[in-house]
C-alpha positions, 0 to 999 in steps of 0.5 A: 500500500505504501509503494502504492501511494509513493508510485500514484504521489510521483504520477501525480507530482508529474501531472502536476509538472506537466500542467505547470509547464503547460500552462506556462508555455501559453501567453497571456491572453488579454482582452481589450475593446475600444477605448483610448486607455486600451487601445494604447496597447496597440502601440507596443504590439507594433513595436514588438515591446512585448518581446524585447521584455521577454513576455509572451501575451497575446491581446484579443479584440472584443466589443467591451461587454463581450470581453467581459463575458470572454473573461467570465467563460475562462477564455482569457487570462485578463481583461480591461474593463472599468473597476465598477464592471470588475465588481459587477463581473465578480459578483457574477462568479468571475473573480478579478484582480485590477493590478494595473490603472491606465487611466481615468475618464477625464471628458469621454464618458458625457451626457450629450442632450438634443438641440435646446437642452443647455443645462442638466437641469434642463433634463427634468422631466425628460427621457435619457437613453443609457445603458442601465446598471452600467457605467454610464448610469452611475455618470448620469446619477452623479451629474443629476446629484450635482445639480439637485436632482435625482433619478425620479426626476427623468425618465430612463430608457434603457438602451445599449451604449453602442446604440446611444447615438442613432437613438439620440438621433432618432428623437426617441430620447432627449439626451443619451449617456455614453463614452467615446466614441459612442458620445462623439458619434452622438454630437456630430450625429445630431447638430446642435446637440451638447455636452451637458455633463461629462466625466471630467467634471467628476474626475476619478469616478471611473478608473479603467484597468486591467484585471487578472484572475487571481490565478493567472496573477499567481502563476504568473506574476513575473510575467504580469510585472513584465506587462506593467513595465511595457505600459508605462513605456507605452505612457511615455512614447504616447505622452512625449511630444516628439513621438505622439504623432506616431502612437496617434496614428497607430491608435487611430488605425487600429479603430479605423479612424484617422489621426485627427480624428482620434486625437481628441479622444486622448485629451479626454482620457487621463492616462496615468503615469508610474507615479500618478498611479502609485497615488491612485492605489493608495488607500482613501475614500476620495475619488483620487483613490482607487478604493473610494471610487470603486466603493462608490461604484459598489453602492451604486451597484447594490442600490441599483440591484445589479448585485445584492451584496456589497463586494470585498473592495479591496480584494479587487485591486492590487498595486503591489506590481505598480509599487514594486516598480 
């Protein structure tokens, strides 16, 4: 019985080895969809920084909630979303774990009413076309805080955020809550219409990351360090004026955009630096901390029903890799 047992342990250690080396020898799979602080990404794809740090990864392009859903089914080792969605897919079973903060919206995520509408306040009574449970809901309430108002006092119509624009258009609504390049598409697709609201008069209400299943980050946390070092390489060849040029045309290629017309987005997302995320990752309850924007989002979740039970924010985020650099 004991040769048994030392025979079936020696199998099982070999199985285990094998898994291990199995696993290993596959890139990191990482989902990312269309927003500037992701799309970034594109840049050290082209120029091969990836490889030149010795890390190997492989980046799949979804529409954002079908990312989400990707990560869910176990088919990605990471994703990009915003650390309110974190919650809401790990309330759902998908754990996550946002080690690394690209960015906060500064002006992309906006309230964009019709022709007339001038104000937040001009909203009372009016229909608002918004993706409901999801980010942009949680945008319009703050912006309807900060004016006096709450939800009751308009109406809520519940459309898609990739929608937004041609229902703006339509005339069904009175304005729509979106993020580029949904807005965008929403002011140019009606003229007249107006910003009202935007993130940037809330800044750090929405943080965009990316999130690893704890057990990637486990197995991998060399690797992960590796990823983190190539972004804010990425930062700087983005942020410098002699090679922005370049990182724009890239960016704008890779959504079908020309470099003009996509470098407004950037202005409207606060890329972060090393030292500005280390600020970001420190605990606090205010916005400027990670930890109190994403207890806002987990209240908002709770009170909207979009989870029953408030989540372990802090078992959501990890700036140990950004700290360490």
């Amino acid at each position: 019985m004991f040769q048994k047992k030392k025979v079936l342990g020696v199998l099982a250690g070999l199985f285990l080895s094998a898994q291990a080396f199995s696993v290993s020898a596959e890139p990191l799979k990482i989902g990312y969809s269309d927003w500037p602080g992701w799309v970034a990404w594109d840049v050290a794809i082209e120029k091969k920084w990836f490889e030149k740090e010795g890390v190997d990864v492989q980046f799949e392009w979804f529409d954002y909630v079908a990312s989400m859903d990707a990560f869910a089914a176990g088919k990605l080792d990471a994703v990009h979303m915003t650390n309110g969605d974190a919650l809401v897919t790990g309330a759902t079973g998908a754990k996550s774990v946002m080690i690394l903060l690209n960015d906060y919206s500064n002006g992309n995520d906006m309230v964009v009413a019709k022709p007339g509408i001038a104000s937040i306040k001009d909203l009372k009574g009016k229909k608002i076309g918004v993706e409901v449970g999801f980010v942009s809901h949680l945008l319009l309430l703050t912006a309807l805080e900060a004016n006096g108002m709450k939800e009751g006092d308009v109406t809520l119509v519940n459309v898609p955020t990739n929608e937004t624009p041609q229902v703006l258009a339509s005339g069904e609504v009175d304005a729509i809550v979106a993020w580029q390049p949904s807005s965008g598409q929403a002011l140019t697709g009606v003229p007249g219409s107006k910003a009202v609201f935007t993130s940037a008069d809330n800044p750090g209400i929405i943080y965009d990351g990316l999130s690893v299943s704890p057990a990637s980050l486990s197995a991998h946390k060399a690797d992960w360090a590796k990823v983190l070092k190539v972004w804010y390489k990425t930062v700087a060849y983005i942020q410098d004026p002699k090679t922005q040029g370049d990182a724009i045309k890239i960016m704008a290629n890779r959504v079908g955009l020309a470099p003009e017309e996509y470098a407004p987005f950037l202005k409207g997302t606060k890329l972060l630096t090393l030292e500005e995320a280390k600020a970001a990752y420190k605990k606090g309850s205010a916005l400027t901390s990670i930890y109190g924007s994403t207890k806002l989002s987990d209240d908002f979740n709770v009170a909207n029903k979009v989870y029953d039970t408030p989540q372990d924010v802090d078992s959501y985020l990890d700036g140990s890799l950004t700290n360490a650099m």
